[in-house]
VEXFIVEX-706390 format. One record per residue (C-alpha): residue number from 1; residue in one letter; y, x, z. Coordinates in steps of 0.25 Angstrom, whole numbers, plus 5000, padded with zeros to 4 digits. Example, Ala and Ser with C-alpha at 12.3 -4.5 7.8 and 13.67 -1.06 7.14 Angstrom:
BEGIN
     k   r      v      u      w
     1   A   4982   5049   5031
     2   S   4996   5055   5029
END
This chain:
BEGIN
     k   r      v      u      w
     1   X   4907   4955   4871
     2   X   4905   4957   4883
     3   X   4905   4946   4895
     4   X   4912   4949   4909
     5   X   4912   4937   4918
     6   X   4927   4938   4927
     7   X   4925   4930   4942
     8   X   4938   4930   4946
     9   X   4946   4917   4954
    10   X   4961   4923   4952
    11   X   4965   4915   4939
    12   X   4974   4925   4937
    13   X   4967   4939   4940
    14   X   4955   4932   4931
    15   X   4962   4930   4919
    16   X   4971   4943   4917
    17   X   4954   4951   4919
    18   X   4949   4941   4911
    19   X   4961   4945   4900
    20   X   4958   4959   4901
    21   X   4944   4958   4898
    22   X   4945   4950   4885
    23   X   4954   4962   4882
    24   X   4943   4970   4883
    25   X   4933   4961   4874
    26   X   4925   4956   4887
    27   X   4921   4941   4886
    28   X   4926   4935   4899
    29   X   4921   4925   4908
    30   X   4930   4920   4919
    31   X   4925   4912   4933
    32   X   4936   4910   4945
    33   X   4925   4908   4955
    34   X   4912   4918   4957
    35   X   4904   4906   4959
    36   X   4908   4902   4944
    37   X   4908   4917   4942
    38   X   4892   4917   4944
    39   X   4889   4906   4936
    40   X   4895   4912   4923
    41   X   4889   4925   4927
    42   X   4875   4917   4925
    43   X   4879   4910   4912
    44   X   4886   4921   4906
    45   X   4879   4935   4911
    46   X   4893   4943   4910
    47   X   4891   4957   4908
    48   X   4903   4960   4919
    49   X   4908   4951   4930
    50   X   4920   4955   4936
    51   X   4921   4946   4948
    52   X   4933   4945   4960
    53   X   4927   4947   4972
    54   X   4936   4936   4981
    55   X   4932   4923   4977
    56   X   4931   4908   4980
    57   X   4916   4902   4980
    58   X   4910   4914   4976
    59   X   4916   4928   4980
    60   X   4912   4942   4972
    61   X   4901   4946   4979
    62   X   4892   4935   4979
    63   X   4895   4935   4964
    64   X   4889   4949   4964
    65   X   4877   4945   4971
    66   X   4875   4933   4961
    67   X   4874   4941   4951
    68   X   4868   4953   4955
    69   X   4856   4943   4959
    70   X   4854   4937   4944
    71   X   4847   4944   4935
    72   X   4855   4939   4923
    73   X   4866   4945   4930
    74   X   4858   4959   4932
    75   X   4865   4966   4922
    76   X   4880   4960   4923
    77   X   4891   4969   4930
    78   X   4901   4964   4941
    79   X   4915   4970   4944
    80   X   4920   4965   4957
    81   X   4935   4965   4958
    82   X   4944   4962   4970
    83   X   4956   4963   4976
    84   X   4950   4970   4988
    85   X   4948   4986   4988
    86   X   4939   4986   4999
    87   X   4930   4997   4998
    88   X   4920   4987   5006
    89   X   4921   4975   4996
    90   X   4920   4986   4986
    91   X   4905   4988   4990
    92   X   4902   4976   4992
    93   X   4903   4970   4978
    94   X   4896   4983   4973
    95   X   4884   4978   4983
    96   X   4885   4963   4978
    97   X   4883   4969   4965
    98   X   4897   4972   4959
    99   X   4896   4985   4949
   100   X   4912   4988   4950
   101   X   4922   4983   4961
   102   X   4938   4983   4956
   103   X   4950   4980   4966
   104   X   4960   4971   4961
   105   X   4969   4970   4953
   106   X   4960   4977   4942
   107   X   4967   4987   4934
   108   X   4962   4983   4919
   109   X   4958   4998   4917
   110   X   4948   4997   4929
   111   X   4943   4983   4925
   112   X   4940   4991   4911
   113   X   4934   5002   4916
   114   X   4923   4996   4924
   115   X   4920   4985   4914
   116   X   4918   4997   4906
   117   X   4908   5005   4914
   118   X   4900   4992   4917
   119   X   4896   4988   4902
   120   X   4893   5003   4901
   121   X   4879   5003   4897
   122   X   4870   5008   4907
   123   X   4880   5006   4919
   124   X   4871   5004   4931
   125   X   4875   4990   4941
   126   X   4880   4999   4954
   127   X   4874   4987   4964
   128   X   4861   4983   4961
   129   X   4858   4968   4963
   130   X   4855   4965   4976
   131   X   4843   4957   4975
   132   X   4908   4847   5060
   133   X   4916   4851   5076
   134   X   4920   4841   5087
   135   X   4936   4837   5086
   136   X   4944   4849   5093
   137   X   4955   4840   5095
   138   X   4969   4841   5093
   139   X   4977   4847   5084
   140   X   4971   4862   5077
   141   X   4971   4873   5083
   142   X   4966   4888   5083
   143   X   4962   4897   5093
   144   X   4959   4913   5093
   145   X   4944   4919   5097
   146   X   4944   4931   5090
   147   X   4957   4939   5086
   148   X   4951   4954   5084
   149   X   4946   4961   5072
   150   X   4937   4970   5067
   151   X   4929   4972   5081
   152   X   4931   4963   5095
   153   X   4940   4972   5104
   154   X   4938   4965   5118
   155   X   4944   4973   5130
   156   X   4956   4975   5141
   157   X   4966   4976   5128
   158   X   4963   4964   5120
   159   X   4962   4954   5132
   160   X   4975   4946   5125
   161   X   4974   4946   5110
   162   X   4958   4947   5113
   163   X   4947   4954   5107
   164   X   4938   4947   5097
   165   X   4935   4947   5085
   166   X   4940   4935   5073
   167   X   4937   4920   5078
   168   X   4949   4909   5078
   169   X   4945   4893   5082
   170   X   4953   4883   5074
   171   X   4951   4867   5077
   172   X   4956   4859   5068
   173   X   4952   4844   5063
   174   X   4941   4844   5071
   175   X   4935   4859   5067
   176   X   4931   4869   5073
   177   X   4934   4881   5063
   178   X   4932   4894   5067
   179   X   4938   4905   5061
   180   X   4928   4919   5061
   181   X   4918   4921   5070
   182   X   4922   4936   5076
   183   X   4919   4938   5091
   184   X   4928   4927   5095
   185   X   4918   4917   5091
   186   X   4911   4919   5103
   187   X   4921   4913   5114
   188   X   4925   4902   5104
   189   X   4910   4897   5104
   190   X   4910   4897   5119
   191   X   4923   4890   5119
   192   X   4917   4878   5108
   193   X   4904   4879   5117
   194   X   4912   4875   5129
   195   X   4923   4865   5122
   196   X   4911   4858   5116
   197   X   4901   4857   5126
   198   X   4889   4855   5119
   199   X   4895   4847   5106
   200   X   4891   4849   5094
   201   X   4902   4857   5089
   202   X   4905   4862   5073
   203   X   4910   4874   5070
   204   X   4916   4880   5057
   205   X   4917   4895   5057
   206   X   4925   4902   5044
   207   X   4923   4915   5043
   208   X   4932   4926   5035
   209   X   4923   4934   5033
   210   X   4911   4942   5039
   211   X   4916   4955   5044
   212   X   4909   4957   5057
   213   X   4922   4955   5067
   214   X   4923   4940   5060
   215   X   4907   4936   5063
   216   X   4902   4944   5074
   217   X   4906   4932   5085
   218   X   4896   4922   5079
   219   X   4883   4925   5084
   220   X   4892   4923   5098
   221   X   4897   4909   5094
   222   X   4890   4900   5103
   223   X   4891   4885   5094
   224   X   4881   4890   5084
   225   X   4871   4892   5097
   226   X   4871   4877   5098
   227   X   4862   4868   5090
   228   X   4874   4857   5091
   229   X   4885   4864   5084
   230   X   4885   4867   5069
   231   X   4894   4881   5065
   232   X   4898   4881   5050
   233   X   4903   4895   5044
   234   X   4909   4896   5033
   235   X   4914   4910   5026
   236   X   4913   4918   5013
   237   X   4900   4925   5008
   238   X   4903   4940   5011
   239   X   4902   4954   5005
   240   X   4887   4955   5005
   241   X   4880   4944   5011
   242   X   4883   4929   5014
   243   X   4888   4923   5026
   244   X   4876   4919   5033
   245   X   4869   4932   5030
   246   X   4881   4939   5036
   247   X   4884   4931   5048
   248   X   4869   4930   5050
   249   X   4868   4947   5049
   250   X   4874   4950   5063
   251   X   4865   4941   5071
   252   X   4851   4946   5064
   253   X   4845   4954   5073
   254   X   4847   4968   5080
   255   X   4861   4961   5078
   256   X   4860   4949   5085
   257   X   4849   4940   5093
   258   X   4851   4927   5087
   259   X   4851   4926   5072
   260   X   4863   4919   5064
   261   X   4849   4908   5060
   262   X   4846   4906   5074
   263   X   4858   4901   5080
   264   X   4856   4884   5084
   265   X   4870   4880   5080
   266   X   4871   4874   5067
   267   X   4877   4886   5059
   268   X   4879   4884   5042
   269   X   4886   4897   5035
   270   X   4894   4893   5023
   271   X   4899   4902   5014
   272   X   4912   4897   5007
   273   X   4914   4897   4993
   274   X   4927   4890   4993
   275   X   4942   4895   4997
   276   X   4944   4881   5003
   277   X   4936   4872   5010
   278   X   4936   4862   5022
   279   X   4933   4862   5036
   280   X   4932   4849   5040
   281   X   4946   4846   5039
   282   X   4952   4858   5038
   283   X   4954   4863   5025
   284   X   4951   4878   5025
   285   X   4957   4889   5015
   286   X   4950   4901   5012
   287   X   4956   4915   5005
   288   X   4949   4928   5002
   289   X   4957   4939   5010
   290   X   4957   4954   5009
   291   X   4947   4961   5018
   292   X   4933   4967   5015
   293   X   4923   4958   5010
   294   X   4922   4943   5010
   295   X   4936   4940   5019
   296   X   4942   4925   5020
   297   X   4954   4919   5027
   298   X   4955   4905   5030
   299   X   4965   4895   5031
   300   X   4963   4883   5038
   301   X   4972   4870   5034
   302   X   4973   4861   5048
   303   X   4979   4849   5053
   304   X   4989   4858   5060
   305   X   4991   4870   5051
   306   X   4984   4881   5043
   307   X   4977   4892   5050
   308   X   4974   4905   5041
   309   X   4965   4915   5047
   310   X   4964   4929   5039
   311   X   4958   4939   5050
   312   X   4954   4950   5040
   313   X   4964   4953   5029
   314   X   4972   4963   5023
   315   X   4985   4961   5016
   316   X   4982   4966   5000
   317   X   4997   4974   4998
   318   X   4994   4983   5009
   319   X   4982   4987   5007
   320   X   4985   4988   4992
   321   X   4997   4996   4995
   322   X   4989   5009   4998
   323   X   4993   5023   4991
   324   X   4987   5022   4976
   325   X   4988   5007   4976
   326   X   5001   5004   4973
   327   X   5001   5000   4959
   328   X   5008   4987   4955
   329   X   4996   4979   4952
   330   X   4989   4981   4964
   331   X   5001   4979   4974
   332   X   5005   4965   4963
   333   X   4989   4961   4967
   334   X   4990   4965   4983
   335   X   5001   4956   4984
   336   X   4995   4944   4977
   337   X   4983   4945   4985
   338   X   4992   4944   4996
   339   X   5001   4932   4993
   340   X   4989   4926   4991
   341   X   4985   4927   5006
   342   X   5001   4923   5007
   343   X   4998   4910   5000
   344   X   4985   4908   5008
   345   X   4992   4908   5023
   346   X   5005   4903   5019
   347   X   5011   4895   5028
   348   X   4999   4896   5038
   349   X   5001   4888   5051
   350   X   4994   4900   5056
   351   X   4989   4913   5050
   352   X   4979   4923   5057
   353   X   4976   4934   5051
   354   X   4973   4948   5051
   355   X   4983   4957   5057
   356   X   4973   4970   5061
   357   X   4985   4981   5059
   358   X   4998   4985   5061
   359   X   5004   4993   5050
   360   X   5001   5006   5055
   361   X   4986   5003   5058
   362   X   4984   4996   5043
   363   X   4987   5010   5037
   364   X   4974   5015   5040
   365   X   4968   5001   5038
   366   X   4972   4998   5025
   367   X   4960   4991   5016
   368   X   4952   4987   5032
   369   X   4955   4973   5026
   370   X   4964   4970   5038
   371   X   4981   4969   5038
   372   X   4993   4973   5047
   373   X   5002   4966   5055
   374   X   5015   4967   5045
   375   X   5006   4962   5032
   376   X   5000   4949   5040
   377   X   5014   4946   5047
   378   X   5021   4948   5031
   379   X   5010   4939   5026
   380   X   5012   4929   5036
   381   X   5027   4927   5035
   382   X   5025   4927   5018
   383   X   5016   4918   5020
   384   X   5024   4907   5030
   385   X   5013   4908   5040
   386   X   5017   4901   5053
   387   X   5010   4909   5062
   388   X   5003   4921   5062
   389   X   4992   4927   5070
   390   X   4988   4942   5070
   391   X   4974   4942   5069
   392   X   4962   4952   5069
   393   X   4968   4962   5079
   394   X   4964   4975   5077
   395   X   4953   4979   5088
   396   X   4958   4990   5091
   397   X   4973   4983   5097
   398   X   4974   4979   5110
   399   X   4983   4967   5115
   400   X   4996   4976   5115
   401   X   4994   4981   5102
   402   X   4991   4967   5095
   403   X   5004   4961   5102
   404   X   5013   4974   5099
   405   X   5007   4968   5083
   406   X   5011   4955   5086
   407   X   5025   4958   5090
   408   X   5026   4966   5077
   409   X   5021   4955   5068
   410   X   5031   4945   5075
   411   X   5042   4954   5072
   412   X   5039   4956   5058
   413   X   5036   4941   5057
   414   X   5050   4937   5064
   415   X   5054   4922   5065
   416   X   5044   4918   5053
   417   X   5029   4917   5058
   418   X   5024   4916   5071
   419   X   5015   4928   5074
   420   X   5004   4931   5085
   421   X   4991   4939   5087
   422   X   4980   4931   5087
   423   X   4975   4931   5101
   424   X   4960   4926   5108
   425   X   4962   4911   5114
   426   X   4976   4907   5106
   427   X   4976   4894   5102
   428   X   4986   4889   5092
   429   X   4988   4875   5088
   430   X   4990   4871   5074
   431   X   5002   4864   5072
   432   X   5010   4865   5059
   433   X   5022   4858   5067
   434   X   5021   4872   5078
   435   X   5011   4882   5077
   436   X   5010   4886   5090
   437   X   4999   4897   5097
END
């Protein structure tokens, strides 16, 4: 009989595959986590692994790589399945070193079909292996340095809502986190620079993810210049490298004149395995969101309130509700993906999220891995968020366009949650008794 090793953390999703290939005389081997996942791999030598790619502790790829990189595991098969249709994340596993890719929900047929053709004798492998920060005071607060997506859009039309790219300050319990370190990074590290004086100053930076408009500020970010100060990053290993190989990519040279090795300040790059963890005092969530590649969001637990900060997200019904994806299963699983990102921000003192479109615009955009006004503003109020902030503006609006957004979102939302477009320089103190910007 032949061994399939399943690597899947939804208890649920895991048991009804795991059913079906008893059905079919496998001999199946569960793991909820791909850390677990590549241990059994090593004990067992499965002939298939069918592996989620959106994990806790150990995501999909880097169980590819794993495995692609022990010669036991030379001959074993892996089918990469997610709830993701990205063309992008699709190559992506296949350059890890998955053989064949499926979308969630798998239809039983399709599960079959390719657990078929890859016991096929004579099937070739498609991939070849591939060999602590001074007190701030007060009570917590947040602060805007970056509100722009995709690409900074500095100019005459983006003086109000301003033009860099994803970067928030919070203070809370005596932390400095920053959350993305876009081009806004920059003025924030002259702003600390200032504030500080010459302290020694701890910084914690969380990152999403590694798309350039949410990295491309650090090399600007004037604290890790200084031997004094210690910088800790935490994020999730991405698509094809880990995190220090990435953020360390865009200041080799002809990029850059200083390496990411060179810099004095006291800079350690942790990539997290856990979905939650602790900074400081502030307890810190994690979920996996729906955008190309390795995309996080993250809330933070404060003294004064929950901030949750989703820049880069797209709402799963919509873009599941194309022509030709209609069918019942897949609608039934967009909208449980989605309730889950519900249950992640409910009742959120303060939400910040992604809010690139209007309804028109996402037509043409849908599966960028961003969302529209009407989605984020449903989802908020579903969710009993407290206030909302539109986030990641489109480069291409202007301060008109954005507020003409924001008065469209404030009607839909009506005398439930507060809404308004996050803007460069607003500060908002965290205060569960009055949330106020």
């Amino acid at each position: 009989m032949k061994a399939v090793l399943l690597i899947e953390d939804d208890n649920e999703l895991r048991g009804m595959i795991a059913a079906l290939l008893r059905q079919n005389d496998w001999n199946v081997i569960e793991a909820e986590d791909g850390e677990a996942g590549i241990s059994l791999a090593r004990q067992h030598r499965p002939d298939i692994v069918v592996c989620d790619l959106l994990m806790p502790r150990c995501n999909g790829y880097q169980v590819c790589r794993v495995i692609r990189a022990t010669p036991d595991l030379r001959d074993t098969k892996i089918v990469m399945i997610s709830g993701r249709g990205y063309f992008t994340d699709k190559m992506n596993a296949l350059e890890a070193g998955a053989d064949e890719y499926l979308v969630k929900p798998v239809q039983p047929s399709d599960l079959r079909s390719v657990l078929r053709k890859l016991t096929a004798e004579g099937f070739p492998t498609e991939i070849q292996a591939r060999p602590v920060a001074p007190d701030s005071g007060g009570p917590p607060k947040l602060k805007f340095w970056g509100v722009r997506g995709s690409i900074a859009s500095p100019g005459p039309g983006t003086v109000f809502y301003g033009g860099n790219t994803s970067c928030v300050e919070v203070r809370a319990e005596g932390e400095v986190i920053v959350l993305d370190a876009g081009t806004g990074i920059r003025l924030l590290g002259l702003s600390l620079a200032r504030e500080f004086k010459g302290q020694p100053l701890n910084v914690t930076l969380l990152l999403t993810h590694t798309h350039w408009d949410h990295i491309q500020g650090f090399p600007f970010f004037v604290p890790a210049y200084d031997p004094k100060n210690t910088v800790r990053i935490l994020g999730y290993e991405g698509a094809r490298q880990g995190l220090a190989a990435t953020l360390g990519a865009q200041m080799e040279s002809p990029y850059f004149p200083v390496g990411l090795k060179e810099l004095p300040g006291n800079i350690t790059i942790e990539e997290l395995r856990d979905l939650e963890f602790n900074v400081g005092q502030v307890r810190v969530q994690a979920m996996f969101v729906n955008h190309p590649g390795i995309c996080v969001g993250y809330r933070l637990n404060t003294s004064g309130g929950s901030v949750v900060f989703i820049p880069d997200n797209e709402p799963f019904h919509r873009m599941r509700s194309k022509p030709n994806s209609t069918d019942a299963k897949t609608m039934e699983f967009a909208q449980q993906q989605d309730e889950k990102l519900i249950t992640f921000i409910r009742e959120a003192d303060v939400l910040i999220i992604d809010s690139q479109y209007d309804c028109e615009e996402y037509e043409s955009h849908v599966g960028w891995g961003h969302a529209c006004v009407d989605d984020v503003v449903a989802l908020a109020t579903r969710a009993g968020v407290r206030q909302l902030f539109l986030f990641h503006h489109d480069p291409t609006h202007d301060d008109e366009r954005v507020s003409r957004m924001l008065a469209h979102a404030r009607q839909l939302a009506g005398n439930g949650t507060l809404v308004e477009a996050a803007r460069e320089g607003l500060e908002v103190v965290l205060d569960r008794t009055s949330t106020k910007a």
